[in-house]
N, C-alpha and C positions, 0 to 999 in steps of 0.2 A: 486295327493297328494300335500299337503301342508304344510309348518311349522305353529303350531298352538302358539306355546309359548316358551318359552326360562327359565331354573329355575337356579336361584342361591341359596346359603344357606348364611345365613345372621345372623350375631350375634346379631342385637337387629332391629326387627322389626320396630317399631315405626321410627327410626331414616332413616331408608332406605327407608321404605313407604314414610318420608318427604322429603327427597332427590330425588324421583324420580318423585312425583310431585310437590314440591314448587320449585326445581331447573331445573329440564328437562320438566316439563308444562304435565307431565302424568299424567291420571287418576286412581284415586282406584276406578275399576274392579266390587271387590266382594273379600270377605275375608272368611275363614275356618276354625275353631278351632276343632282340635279331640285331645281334653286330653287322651283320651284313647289307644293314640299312639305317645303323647307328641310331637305334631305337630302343627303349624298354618302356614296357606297358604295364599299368598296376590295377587290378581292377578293385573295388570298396565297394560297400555298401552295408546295408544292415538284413541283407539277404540277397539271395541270388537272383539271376533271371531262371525262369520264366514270371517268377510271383513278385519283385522286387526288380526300379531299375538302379542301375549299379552307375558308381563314377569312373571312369575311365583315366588315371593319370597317366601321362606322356612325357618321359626325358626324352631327348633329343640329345645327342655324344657331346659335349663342349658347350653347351646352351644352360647358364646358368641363370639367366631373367628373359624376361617379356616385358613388353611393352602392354600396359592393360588396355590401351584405347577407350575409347567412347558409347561401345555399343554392348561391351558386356555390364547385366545388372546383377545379380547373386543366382544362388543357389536355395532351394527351401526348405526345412527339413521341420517338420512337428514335435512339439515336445509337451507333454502331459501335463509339467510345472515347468514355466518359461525362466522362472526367478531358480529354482535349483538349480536348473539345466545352465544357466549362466555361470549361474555361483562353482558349478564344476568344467564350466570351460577355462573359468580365470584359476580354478584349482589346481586344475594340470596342464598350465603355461598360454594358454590360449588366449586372444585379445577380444574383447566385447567392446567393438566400437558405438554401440547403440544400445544403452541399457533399455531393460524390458519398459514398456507401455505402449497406451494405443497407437495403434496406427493413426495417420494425420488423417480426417475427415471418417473412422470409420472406427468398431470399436475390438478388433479382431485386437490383441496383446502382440508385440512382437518385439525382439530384437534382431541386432547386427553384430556379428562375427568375423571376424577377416582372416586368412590364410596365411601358413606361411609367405605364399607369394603376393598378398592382398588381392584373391580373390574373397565377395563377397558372398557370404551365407545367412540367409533370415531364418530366425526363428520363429517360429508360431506357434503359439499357445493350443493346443488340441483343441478343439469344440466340444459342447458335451455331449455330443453324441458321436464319441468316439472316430471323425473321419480321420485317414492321415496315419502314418508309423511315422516314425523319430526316435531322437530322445527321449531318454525317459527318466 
């Protein structure tokens, strides 16, 4: 088994499709519109399935916020140089809520990214032995 995707629900499409690739460098996928169940689907990622899993975003017709709750933590995406990779989130509009350094009690590098809808995204510094895609 595999993870194939990951979905968020998202209060204005457009804005979040541009967020996740003009700021995080991922691709729009393939998109889905079924009026007939007042949905569109956007699929990202920085490849496809079967070799890549992809994010799934979700408008819902009239649904323009969510409630974040309690139990969602981030999303994780690797990046080569953790310090560039920010430096070009905050470049092209994007918010770094956790500038890059260790993680607490460990010494992996990481920061914090938020969404347009504040969903969370950490960043991770690659290891040097190459595991992980991301940014780059």
């Amino acid at each position: 088994m595999r993870i194939l995707h990951t979905m968020l629900r998202v209060g204005d499409l457009q804005r979040s499709i541009d967020f996740y690739t003009n700021v995080l460098g991922m691709k729009l996928l393939r998109t889905s519109d079924n009026p007939e169940y007042k949905y569109t689907l956007a699929f990202l990622g920085y490849g496809s399935n079967p070799d890549h899993a992809e994010l799934e975003l979700t408008y819902n017709y009239g649904v323009d916020k969510y409630e974040m709750g309690t139990a969602y933590g981030h999303i994780a995406i690797s990046a080569d140089n953790i310090v560039a990779a920010c430096d070009a989130v905050k470049a092209n509009g994007g918010n770094v809520t956790r500038e890059p350094g260790p993680v607490k009690g460990g010494t992996s590098v990481i920061a914090f990214v938020a969404d347009p809808d504040g969903y969370k995204i950490e960043l991770i510094e690659r290891s040097s032995d190459g595991a992980g895609a991301g940014l780059r």
